[in-house]
N, C-alpha and C positions, 0 to 999 in steps of 0.2 A: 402420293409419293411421286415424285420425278423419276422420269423412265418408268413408271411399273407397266405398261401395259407390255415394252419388249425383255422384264426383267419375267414376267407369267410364261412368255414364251420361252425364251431361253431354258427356264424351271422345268414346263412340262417337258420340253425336249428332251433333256436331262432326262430326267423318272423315265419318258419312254426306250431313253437308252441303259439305262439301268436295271430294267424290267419294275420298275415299283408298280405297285397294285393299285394305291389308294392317295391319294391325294386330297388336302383338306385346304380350302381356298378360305382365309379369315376375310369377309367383306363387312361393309357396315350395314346398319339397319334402313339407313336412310333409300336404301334400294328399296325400298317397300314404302317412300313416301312420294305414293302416286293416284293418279284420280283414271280409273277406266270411263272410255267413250262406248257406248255399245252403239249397234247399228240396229237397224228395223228389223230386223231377224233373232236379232238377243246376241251376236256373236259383236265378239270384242276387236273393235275398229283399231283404237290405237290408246296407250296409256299417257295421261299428259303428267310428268314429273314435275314436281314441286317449285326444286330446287335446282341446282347448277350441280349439286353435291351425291343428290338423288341421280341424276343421269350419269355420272362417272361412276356410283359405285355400279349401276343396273349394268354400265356397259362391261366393265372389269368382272361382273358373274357371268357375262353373255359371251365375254370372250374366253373365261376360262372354260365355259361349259363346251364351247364348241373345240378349244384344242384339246379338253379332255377326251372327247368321243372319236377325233381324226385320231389319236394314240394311243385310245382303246383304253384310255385310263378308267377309274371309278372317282372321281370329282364330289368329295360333299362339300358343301357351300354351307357356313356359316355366318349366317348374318346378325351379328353383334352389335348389342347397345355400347355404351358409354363404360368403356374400362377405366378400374381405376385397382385400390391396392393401398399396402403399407406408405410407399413411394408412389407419389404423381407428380414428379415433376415436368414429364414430358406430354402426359395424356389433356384429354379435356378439363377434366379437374384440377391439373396444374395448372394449365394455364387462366383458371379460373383465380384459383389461389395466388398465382404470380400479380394478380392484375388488381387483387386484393391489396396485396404486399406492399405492391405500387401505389397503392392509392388512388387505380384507374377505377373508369368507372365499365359496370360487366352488363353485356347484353347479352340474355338468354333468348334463343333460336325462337322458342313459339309463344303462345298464350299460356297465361298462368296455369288455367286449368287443364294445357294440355300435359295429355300422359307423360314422363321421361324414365326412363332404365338406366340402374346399372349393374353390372355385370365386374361380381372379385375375379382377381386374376388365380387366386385360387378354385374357384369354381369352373373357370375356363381351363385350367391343369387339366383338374379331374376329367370332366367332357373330355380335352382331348384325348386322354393314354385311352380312356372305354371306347373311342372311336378305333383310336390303332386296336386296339385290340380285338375289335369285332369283326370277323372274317365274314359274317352272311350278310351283312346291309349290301344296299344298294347308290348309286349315285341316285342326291335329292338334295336338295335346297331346306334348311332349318331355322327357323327365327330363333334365337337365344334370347330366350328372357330370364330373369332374376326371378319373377312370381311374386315377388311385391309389385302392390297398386302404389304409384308415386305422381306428383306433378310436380311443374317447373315450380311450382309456387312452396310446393314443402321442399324443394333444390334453396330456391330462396331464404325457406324461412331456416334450413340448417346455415345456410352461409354467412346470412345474419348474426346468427348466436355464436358462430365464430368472428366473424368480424362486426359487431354492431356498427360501428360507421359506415359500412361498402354501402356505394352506390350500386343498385343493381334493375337493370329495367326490361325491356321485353321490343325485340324485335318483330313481335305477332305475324313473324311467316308462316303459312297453311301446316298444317300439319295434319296427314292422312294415315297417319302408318297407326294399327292397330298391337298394343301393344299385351292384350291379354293374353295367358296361356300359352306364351312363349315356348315353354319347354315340353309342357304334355307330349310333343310326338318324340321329342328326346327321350322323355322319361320313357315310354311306350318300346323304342326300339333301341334304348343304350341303358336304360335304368338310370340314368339321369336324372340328379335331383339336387336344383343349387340350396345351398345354405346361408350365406351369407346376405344382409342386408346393408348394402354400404351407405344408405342414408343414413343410418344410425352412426354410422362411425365417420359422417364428415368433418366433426370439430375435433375429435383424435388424428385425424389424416391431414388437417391443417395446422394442427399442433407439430406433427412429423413435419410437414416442410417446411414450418419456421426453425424447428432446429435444423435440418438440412442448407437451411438459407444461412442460418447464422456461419454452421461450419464452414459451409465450401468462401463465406467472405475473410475466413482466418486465415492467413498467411503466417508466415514466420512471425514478420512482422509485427502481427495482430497477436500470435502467440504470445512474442516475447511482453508486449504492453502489458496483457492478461495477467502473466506471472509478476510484471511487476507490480498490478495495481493489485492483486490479491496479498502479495506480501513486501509487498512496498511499504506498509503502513507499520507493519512489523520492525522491518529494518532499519529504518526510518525512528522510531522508538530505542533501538538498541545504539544508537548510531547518539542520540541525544542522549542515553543515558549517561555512555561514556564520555562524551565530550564537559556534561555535566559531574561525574566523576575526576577526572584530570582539571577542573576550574576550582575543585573542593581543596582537592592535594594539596593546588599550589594555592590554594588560599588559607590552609591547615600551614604548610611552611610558612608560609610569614608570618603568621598571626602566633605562629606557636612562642614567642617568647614576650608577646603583648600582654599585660596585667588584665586586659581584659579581655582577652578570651579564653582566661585560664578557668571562667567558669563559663564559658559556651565553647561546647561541642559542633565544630561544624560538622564533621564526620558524620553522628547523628541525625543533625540537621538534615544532609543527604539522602539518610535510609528514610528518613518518615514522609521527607517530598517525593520519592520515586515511588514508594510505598503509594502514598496517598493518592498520587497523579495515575499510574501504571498498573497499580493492584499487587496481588500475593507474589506473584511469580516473580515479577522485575524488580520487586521489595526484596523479596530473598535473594534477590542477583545481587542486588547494592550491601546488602548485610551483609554476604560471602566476599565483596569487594572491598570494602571497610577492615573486616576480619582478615584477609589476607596483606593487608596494610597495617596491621596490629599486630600481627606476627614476625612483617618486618623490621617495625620498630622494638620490638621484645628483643629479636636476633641482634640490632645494632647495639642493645645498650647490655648485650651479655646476659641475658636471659635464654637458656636453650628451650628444646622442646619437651625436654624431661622434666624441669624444675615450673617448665609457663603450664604442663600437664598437672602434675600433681600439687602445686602451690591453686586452690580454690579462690583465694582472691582475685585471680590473674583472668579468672573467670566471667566475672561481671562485665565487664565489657564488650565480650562478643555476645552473653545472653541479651544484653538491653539492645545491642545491634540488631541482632535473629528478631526478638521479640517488638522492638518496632518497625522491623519489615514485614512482618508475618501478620501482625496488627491492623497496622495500618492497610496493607494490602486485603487483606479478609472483608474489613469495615468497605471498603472499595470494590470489591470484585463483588459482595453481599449489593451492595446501591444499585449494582450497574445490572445485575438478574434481576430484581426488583423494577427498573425503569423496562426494560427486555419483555420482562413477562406481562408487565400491566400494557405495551407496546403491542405484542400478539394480544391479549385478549381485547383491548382496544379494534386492532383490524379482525379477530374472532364477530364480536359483534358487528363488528359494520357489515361486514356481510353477510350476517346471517339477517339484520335488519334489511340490507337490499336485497335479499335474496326473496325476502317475506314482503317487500315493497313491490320486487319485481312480480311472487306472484296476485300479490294483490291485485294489481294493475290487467296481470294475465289475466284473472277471473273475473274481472269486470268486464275487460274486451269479449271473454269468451261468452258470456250472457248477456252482452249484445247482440254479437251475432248469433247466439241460439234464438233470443228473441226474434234476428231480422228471419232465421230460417224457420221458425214456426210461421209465423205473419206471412212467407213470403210465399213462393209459389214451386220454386223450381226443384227445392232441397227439402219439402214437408208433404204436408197429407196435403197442400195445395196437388202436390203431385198425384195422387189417388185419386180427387178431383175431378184433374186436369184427362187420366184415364179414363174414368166412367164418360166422361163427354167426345173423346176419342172415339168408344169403342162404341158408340149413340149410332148405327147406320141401320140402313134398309134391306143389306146382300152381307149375305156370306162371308166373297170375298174381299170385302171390304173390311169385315170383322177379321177376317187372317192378315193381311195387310197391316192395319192399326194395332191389333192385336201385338202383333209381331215385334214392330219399334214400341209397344207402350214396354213388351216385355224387356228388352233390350236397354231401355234405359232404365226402367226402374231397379233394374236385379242389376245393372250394371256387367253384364253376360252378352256376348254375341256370338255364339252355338247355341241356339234355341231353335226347335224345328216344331212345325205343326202337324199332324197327320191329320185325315179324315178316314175314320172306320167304318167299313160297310158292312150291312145287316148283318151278317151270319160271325162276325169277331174273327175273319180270318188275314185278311188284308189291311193294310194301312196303305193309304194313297198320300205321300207327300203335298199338299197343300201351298206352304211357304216356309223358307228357313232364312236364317241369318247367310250374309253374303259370303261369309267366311267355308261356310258349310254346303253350301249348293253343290259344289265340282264333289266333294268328298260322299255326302247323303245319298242311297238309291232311293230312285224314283217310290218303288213298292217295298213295303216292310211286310215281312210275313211273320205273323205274329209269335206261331208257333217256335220262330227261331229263337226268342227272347218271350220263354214263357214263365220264366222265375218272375222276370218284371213283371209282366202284364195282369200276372195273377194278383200281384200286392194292386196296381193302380186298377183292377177292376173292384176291390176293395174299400175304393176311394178312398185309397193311401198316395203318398208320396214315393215314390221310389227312391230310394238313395242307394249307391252302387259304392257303399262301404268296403267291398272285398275289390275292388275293383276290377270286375270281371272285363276282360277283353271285348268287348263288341257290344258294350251296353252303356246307354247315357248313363251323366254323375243321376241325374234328377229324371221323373216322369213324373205326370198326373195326368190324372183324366176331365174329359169333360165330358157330363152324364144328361142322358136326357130319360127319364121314367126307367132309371135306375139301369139305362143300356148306355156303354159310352160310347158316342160317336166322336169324339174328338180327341187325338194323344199329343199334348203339350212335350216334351223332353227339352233338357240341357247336356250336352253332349259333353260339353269339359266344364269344370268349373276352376275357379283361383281360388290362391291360400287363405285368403278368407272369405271363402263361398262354402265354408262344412260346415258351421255352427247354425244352429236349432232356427235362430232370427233370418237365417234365408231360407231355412225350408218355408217358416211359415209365412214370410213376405211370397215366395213363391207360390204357395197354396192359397194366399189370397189375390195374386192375382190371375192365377187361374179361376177362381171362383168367377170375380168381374168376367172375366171372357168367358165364362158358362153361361152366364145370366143375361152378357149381351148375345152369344149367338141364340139362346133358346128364343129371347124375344125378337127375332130376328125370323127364325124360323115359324113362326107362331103366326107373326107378320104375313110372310108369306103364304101359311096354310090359308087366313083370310085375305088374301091377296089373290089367290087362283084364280079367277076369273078375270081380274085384271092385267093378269101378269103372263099365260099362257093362252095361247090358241085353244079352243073349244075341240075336244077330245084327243090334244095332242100334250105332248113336252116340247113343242115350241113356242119360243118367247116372243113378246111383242119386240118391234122395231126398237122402243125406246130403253126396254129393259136389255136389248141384247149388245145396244152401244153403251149401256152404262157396265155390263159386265165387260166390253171388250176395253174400255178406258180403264176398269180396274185392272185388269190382265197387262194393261199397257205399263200401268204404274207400278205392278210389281216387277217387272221387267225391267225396268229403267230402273230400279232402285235396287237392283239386281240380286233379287231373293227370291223369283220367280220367274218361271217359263211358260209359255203356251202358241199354239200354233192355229191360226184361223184358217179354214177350207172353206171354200165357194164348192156348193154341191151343183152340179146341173141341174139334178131334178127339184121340180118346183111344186111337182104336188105336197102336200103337208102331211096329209092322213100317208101318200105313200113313204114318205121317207120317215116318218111318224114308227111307221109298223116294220118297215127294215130294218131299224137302228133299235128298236127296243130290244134290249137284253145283250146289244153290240158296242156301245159305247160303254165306259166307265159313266158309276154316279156322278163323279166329281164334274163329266165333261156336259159340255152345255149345248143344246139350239136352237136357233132361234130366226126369222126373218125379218129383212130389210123391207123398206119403205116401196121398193119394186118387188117385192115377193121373192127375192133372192133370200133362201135357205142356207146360213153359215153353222157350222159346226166348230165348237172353242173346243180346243183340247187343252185341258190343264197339264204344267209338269210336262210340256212335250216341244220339241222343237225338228228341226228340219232332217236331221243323224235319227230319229228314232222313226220317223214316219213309216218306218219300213214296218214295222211292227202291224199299224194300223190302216195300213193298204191293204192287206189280204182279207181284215173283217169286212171293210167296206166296197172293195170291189167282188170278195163272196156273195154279198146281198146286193150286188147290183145299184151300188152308188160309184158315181164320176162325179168326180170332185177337181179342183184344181186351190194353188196353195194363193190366200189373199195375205196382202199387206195391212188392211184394212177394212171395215163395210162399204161396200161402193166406192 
């Protein structure tokens, strides 16, 4: 919008001169389509935006955040899909439709299969008044989602079956913005919960703006045409009835003292051609018009209305009138329902035959493609496949890592988090989580706090968070080694359609796979000891301890993990062996470099928590200093 950045100012000034409380900034989603840069440390360098559209809305939340907090206001920030509604003629979807109308051709922003939202403007009501209304929130930033799963390419294929002719193609600009679980924190702290699915109602909503287009092109002008051509056809009919009427008259005068039309009727003649041409209605018009011309000549030749009533011969001529208007028009209006009705069931069936062509046509296409997604790879058990050979490694955290993205795409979820459980079932040590959930997840889960769960997934159940308890993932499971679970898989939100039975047990089996790859993974390693560790220590060799720090690096960069590398001074093995046993966590690692330099990996830890783990290791008489790297 032109001017908006000093129309935000002027606004808050206002509210802070008014005393308002709360302020609600509508921005768009595109503020979230962005790619983070991290640095060697895991901290976030700089975010590179997408788009042109992306950096205006990012800047318009940045600047209303900071005039909110200089005016002590309370700022929530909502950032909104694609509005749309009864009426679009102004939003995205208009202009979609307008371009339709036009017979332009429409470029959708990303890739077919990338994700799109929309968001009723009825649903956006609601969300707001529960905003105003809610006095304990805080200023935060909210993604609004609808909670249907959509791509540009089902935006496509609705726009299609409203316009089968549009041309419509694909700009395939990046598109980073995550569009899952949009509302869960709505729902969470406003009870928010949208309803409506406006894909469904795009070919009603472009139905709306072609009537909308027709009206506003009506003018007077357009009116009055309208009326004429609806009953133009009418008048038009009346208009020839009578001019055919007054040619009868005056051809009834002249002819009236001819020998030979003392036995033709023209008068007659009239009713059964209006009749026949026009039907009942305009046939009894001309029979009453005849009939009131027979009345006048009864009056002229001294016949009143009392003697042309009760004299019955006087009769006959207006019954043969009536009767072959009524006749003939019946026989007429009878043809004309008859051509009408075989007309509708004519266009009855034809549609209903292309409706049966069309889906013929559908079902052939669609067993094509089921066939190419069995066959293929990306969309069938090729995908189960394609996981087993994924989660094929030699470490651990290589299996959390792979593990992680096999989960993420297959369940089509990104709040999935790993835990690692240590011996005694009391702690959970965060491992890896989806990137979404890193800033949100603690580091340690303590099991106790969430012990309704842990007791069903020590059961080797699935946990499902039916009642949806506050502070507990939708999903858990476990993974069991000689019937102890050392590893806790969870989904921490799930989408509108992540509740039915077919994702718990797609989810149960792919926890299974990542049981079966860490066990033999573990297994590996137990016959691996001697290879793998220093001879009476838990330090690693050289090469084992650059392959766990590349993985630690990977998780990092792919930003769903943390860890922080220490360069210990001391070099003996056996002593730093015997200081650090029972001092580090299981999860953390050590190991020596190729000059006998002793590194210590802390899993889940970064530069802000070091403080934690200075005091165990300078109690036990380790000096350390923080590496970038091995050597």
């Amino acid at each position: 919008m032109t001017g908006e950045t000093q129309f935000l100012e002027r606004i808050i000034q206002e509210c802070q001169r008014s005393q308002v409380e709360k302020v609600i900034l509508l921005s768009a989603w595109d503020s979230r389509n962005y790619c983070e840069e991290y640095g060697n440390s895991g901290e976030i360098v700089r975010r590179e935006y997408q788009t042109i559209r992306a950096v205006e809305a990012a800047q318009t939340e940045e600047l209303g955040r900071c005039l909110a907090e200089k005016a002590g206001l309370k700022l929530i920030v909502l950032q909104l899909p694609y509005l749309a509604g009864q009426k679009n003629g102004e939003n995205y979807l208009g202009s979609l439709f307008g371009k339709l109308y036009n017979g332009e051709k429409i470029s959708l922003p990303g890739h077919r299969e990338d994700s799109v939202d929309f968001l009723s403007w009825r649903d956006l009501a609601v969300l707001l008044c529960r905003i105003t209304d809610e006095p304990e929130d805080e200023s935060r930033t909210y993604f609004v989602g609808s909670g249907y799963r959509h791509s540009y390419g089902d935006l496509e294929d609705a726009l299609k079956m409203a316009v089968p002719d549009g041309q419509i193609c694909y700009e395939n600009n990046p598109n980073m913005i995550d569009h899952e679980n949009g509302w869960q924190e709505l729902r969470r702290q406003y009870g928010f919960i949208p309803r409506d699915d406006v894909m469904e109602d795009v070919g009603t909503f472009y139905q709306n703006f072609l009537l909308e287009q027709k009206s506003g092109e009506k003018g007077l002008q357009n009116r009055l045409a309208g009326y004429l051509k609806r009953g133009g056809a009418s008048l038009f009919h009346y208009i020839e009835i009578l001019v055919f009427f007054l040619l009868t008259e005056l051809l009834a005068g002249y002819t009236s003292e001819s020998v030979y039309f003392q036995y033709v009727d023209v008068r007659l003649f009239f009713v059964i051609i209006v009749g026949t041409i026009y039907g009942m209605k305009r046939g009894i018009l001309a029979a009453v018009l005849e009939c009131l011309v027979l009345v006048r000549k009864f009056a002229s030749i001294g016949i009143g209305g009392i003697q042309l009533f009760y004299n019955i011969e006087n009769w006959v001529p207006f019954v043969l009138y009536a009767m072959a208007g009524a006749i003939t028009g019946y026989v007429k209006d009878k043809k004309t329902a008859e051509i009408e009705f075989s007309k509708k069931e004519y266009e009855l069936l034809r549609d209903k035959y292309l409706f049966l062509n069309h889906v013929y046509h559908s079902a052939v296409q669609n067993k094509g493609e089921y066939r190419r997604q069995i066959l293929g790879f990306k969309d069938s058990f090729g995908k189960i496949f394609d996981a087993v050979q994924k989660l094929d490694s030699d470490l651990p955290e290589k299996i959390f890592l792979d593990g992680l993205q096999t989960l993420e795409d297959i369940l089509q979820n990104h709040t999935i988090a790993i835990y690692s459980l240590d011996s005694g079932e009391q702690f959970g040590r965060l491992m890896v989580c989806s990137r979404s959930q890193i800033a949100m997840l603690s580091k340690s889960l303590r099991l106790k706090d969430c012990q309704e769960m842990y007791e069903q997934v020590k059961q080797g159940n699935v946990w499902k968070n039916t009642s949806m308890k506050e502070g507990y993932p939708m999903y858990a499971a476990g993974v069991f080694r000689e019937q102890t679970a050392v590893l806790l898989i969870t989904i921490q939100e799930a989408g509108t359609g992540q509740y039915g039975m077919d994702y718990v047990n797609i989810f149960r089996i792919m926890c299974g796979l990542v049981q079966n790859s860490f066990l033999k993974v573990l297994r590996y390693e137990k016959l691996q000891e001697a290879e793998t560790y220093y001879p009476g220590t838990q330090i690693v060799y050289p090469a084992r301890l650059r392959h766990l720090v590349a993985v630690q690096e990977d998780m990092r960069q792919a930003g769903v993990a943390d860890y922080l590398l220490l360069r210990l001074e001391e070099r003996d093995k056996a002593v730093v062996n015997q200081r650090l046993s029972g001092v580090i966590r299981a999860t953390d690692m050590l190991g020596a470099s190729e000059d006998g330099t002793i590194y210590l990996v802390l899993v889940q830890a970064n530069r802000q928590s070091i403080q934690y783990v200075e005091k165990r290791l300078t109690g036990n008489g380790i000096a350390y200093s923080i590496a970038e790297k091995v050597n």
